[in-house]
N, C-alpha and C positions, 0 to 999 in steps of 0.2 A: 718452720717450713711445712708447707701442705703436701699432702700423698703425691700429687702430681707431680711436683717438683723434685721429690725423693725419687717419684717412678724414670721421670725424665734424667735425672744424673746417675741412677743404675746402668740406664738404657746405652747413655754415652757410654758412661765406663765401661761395658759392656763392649761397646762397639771399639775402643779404642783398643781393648783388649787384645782382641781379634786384629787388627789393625797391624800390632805391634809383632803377633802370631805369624802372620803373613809375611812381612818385613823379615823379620826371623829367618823365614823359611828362605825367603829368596838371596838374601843375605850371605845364609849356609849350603845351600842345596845350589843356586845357579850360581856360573860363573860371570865375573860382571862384562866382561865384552860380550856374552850371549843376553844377557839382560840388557846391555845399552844399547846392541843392536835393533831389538825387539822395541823396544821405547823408540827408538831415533824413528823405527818402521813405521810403530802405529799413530805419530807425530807426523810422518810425511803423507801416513794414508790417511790423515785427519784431514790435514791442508791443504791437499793434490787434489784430495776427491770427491772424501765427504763434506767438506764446505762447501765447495765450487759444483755439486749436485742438488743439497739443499737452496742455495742458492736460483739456480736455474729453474728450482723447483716451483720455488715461492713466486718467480717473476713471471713464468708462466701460470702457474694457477692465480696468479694478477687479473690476467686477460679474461679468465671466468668469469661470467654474473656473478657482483654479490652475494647477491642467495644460494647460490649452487655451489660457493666456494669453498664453504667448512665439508661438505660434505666428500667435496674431490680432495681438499686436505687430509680427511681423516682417512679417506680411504688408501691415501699416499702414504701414512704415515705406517697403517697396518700392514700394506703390501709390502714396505721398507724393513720393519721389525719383521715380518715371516722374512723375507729371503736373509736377513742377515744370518736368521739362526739355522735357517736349512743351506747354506751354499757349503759349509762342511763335508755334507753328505753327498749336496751336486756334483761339487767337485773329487769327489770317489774321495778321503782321506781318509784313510786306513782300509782299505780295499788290498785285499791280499788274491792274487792269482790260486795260492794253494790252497786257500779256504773261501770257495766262493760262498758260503753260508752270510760271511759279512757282506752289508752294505747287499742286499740281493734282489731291490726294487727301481726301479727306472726316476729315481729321485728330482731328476729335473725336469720329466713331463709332470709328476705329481705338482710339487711345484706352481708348474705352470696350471694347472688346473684350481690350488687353493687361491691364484693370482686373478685368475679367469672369475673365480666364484666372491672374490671380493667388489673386483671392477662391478658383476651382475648385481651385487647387492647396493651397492651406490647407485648404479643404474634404477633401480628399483625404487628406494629414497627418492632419488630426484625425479624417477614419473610419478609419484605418489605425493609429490607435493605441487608438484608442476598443475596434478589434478585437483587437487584441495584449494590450490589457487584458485584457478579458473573456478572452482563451484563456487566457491565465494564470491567472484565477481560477478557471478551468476545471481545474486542474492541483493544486488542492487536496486534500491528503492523504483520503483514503475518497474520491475522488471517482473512481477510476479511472482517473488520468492518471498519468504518468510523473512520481519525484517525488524531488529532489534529498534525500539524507543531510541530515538536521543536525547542524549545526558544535557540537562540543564548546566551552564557554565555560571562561573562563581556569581558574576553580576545577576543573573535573572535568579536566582537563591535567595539574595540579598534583598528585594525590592519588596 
């Protein structure tokens, strides 16, 4: 066996470790009608929502030019990852009346503002390539731009 192969089955063992730790814990700590509700929940919110979003997603951003599509994907994909990890806080949980110190900013205009500042940076990508385009079609032979030799093809090589 090579270093790699040794580093790689520490690595699982490692992970399976942890794995079993967890199990453990939920095993001993939760009760199982709270744990199978919890599962049965985020099974139903997989299937109700988050399929049937992605979905919609995909079929719309279809309709986008090919060129412009990765870019409205990715930017879909990071707007999708921040609101999952911020709607916690949107949604005030653990927000206590007697202690307003917690939770003590306007969490869903921010939000909306990191949401706002990703769309503008997609936006930005796509005039900036939209513009790279066009100067390159600018650079079309008679057109008076600067204008790469063409590549001899295997036949005229050969002769």
């Amino acid at each position: 066996m090579n270093a790699r192969t040794v580093s790689k089955a520490a690595a699982y063992a490692a992970g399976l470790a942890l794995i079993a730790v967890g199990l453990r814990g939920i095993v001993d700590e939760v009760p199982l009608a709270g744990w199978a509700k919890w599962f049965a929940g985020a099974a139903v919110l997989h299937d109700a929502v988050l399929v049937p979003a992605v979905l919609a997603a995909g079929a719309l951003t279809g309709l986008v030019p090919a060129g412009q599509r990765r870019v409205v994907r990715a930017a879909l994909v990071i707007g999708a990852c921040v609101t999952v990890v911020a709607i916690p806080v949107v949604l005030a949980y653990g927000r206590r009346a007697d202690e307003p110190s917690r939770l003590p900013l306007p969490y869903g205009r921010n939000l909306a503002i990191v949401l706002g500042a990703i769309a503008a940076a997609a936006a930005c990508v796509l005039v900036a390539r939209a513009a790279t385009a066009r100067r390159r079609a600018g650079r079309m032979p008679g057109r008076g731009g600067a204008t790469r030799a063409r590549r001899p093809s295997r036949k005229e090589t050969r002769r």
